[in-house]
C-alpha positions as CSV (number, residue, x, y, z in Angstrom):
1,X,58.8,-58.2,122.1
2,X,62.5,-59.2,122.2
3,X,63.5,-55.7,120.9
4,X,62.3,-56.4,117.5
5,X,59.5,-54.7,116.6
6,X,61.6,-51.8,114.8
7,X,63.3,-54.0,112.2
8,X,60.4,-56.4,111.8
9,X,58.1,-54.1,110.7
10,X,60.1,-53.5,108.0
11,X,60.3,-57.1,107.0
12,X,58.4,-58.1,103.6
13,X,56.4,-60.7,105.6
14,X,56.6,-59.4,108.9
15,X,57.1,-62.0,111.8
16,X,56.5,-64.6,109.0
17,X,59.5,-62.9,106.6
18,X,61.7,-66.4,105.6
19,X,65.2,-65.7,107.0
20,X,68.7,-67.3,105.8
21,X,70.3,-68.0,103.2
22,X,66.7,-68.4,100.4
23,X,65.1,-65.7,102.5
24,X,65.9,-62.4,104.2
25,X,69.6,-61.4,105.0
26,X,69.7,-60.5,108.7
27,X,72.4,-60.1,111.4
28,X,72.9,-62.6,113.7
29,X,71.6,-60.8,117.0
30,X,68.4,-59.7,114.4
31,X,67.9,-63.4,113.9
32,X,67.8,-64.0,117.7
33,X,65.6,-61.1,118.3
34,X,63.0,-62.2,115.7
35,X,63.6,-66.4,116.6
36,X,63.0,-65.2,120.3
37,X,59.8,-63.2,119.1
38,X,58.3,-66.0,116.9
39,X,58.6,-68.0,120.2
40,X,57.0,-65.8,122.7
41,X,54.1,-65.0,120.3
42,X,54.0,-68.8,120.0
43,X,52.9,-68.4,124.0
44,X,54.1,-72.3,124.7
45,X,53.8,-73.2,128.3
46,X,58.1,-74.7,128.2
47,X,60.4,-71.8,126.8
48,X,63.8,-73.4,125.9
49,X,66.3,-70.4,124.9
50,X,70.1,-71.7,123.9
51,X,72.2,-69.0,123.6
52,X,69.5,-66.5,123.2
53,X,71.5,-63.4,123.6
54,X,74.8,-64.2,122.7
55,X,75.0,-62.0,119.1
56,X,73.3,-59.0,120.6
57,X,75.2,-56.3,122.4
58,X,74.6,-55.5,126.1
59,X,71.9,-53.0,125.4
60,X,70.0,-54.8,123.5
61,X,70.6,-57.8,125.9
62,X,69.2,-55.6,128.6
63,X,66.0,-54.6,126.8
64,X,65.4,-58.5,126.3
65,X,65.7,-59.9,129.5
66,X,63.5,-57.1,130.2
67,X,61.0,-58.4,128.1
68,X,61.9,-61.9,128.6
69,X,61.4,-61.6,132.7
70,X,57.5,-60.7,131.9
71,X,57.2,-63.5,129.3
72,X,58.6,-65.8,132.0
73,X,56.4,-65.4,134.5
74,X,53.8,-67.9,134.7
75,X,55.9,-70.6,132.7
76,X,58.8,-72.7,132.7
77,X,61.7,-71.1,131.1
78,X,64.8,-73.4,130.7
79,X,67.7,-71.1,129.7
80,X,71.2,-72.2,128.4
81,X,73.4,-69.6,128.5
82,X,77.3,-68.8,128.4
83,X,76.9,-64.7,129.4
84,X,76.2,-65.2,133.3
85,X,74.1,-61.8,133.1
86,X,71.6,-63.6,130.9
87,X,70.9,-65.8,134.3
88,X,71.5,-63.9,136.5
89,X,67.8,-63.3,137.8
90,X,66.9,-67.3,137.1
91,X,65.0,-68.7,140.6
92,X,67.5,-71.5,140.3
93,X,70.8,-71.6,138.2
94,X,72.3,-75.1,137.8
95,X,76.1,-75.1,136.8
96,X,77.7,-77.7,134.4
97,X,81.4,-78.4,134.2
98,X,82.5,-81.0,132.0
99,X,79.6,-82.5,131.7
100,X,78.4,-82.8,135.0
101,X,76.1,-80.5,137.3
102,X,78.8,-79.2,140.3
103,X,76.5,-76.1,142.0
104,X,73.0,-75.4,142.1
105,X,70.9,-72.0,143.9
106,X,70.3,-68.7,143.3
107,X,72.6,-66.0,141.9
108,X,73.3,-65.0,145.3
109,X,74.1,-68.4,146.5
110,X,76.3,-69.4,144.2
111,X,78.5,-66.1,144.4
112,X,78.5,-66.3,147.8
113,X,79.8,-70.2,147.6
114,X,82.6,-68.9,145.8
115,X,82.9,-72.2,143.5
116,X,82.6,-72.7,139.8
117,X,79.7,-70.1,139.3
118,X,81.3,-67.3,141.3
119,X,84.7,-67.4,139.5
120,X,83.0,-67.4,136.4
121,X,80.8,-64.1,137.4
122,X,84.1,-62.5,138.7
123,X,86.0,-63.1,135.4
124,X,82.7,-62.0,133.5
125,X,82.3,-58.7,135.7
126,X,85.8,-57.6,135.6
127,X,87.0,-58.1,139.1
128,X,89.6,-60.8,138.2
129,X,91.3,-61.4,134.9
130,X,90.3,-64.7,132.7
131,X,93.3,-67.3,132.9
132,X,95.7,-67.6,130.2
């Protein structure tokens, strides 16, 4: 789950291993991996994930949306996220800018709308440079 099994496992208390700065040293994308494991296993019926990916590299990112599209289903999953790849599956994205929602709809929607969301995913995929 969340691409942590390998390094958890070798944890002194497993899933339940205290993490920070009185516990176990870990890197940051390690501590998302395990903070989004302890949450899945928790099985809640609302998944909140804030950032969830944004210390792992792509890879690893891949594996966990992996994972976290079957832990999805069936369950409200609310995510906040800055990497437009980490929503990019989402049934409904909603885009803030300063503050405020501006665009709402699918991936392919909002691309297609060519607003806030689409510049975003251009700058993020390469086909345009980020503004000075």
């Amino acid at each position: 789950v969340a691409e942590a099994d390998g390094f958890v496992r070798e944890l002194p208390d497993d899933m339940d291993t205290v993490v920070g700065e009185r516990g176990q040293r870990l890197s940051g994308g390690q501590r998302q991996r395990l903070s989004i494991a302890r949450a899945i296993v928790k099985n809640p019926p609302v998944l909140v994930l804030d950032e969830a990916t944004s210390a792992v590299d792509n890879e690893t990112e891949a594996a966990i949306q992996r994972s976290l599209a079957r832990v999805a289903e069936g369950r409200t999953t609310v995510v906040i996220a800055h990497r437009l790849s980490t929503i990019r599956h989402a049934d409904r994205i909603h885009v803030l800018d300063r503050g405020q929602i501006v665009e709402a709809g699918t991936h392919e929607e909002l691309v297609a709308a060519g607003g806030v969301y689409a510049g975003l995913w251009a700058v993020q995929t390469g086909e345009i440079a980020a503004a000075p």
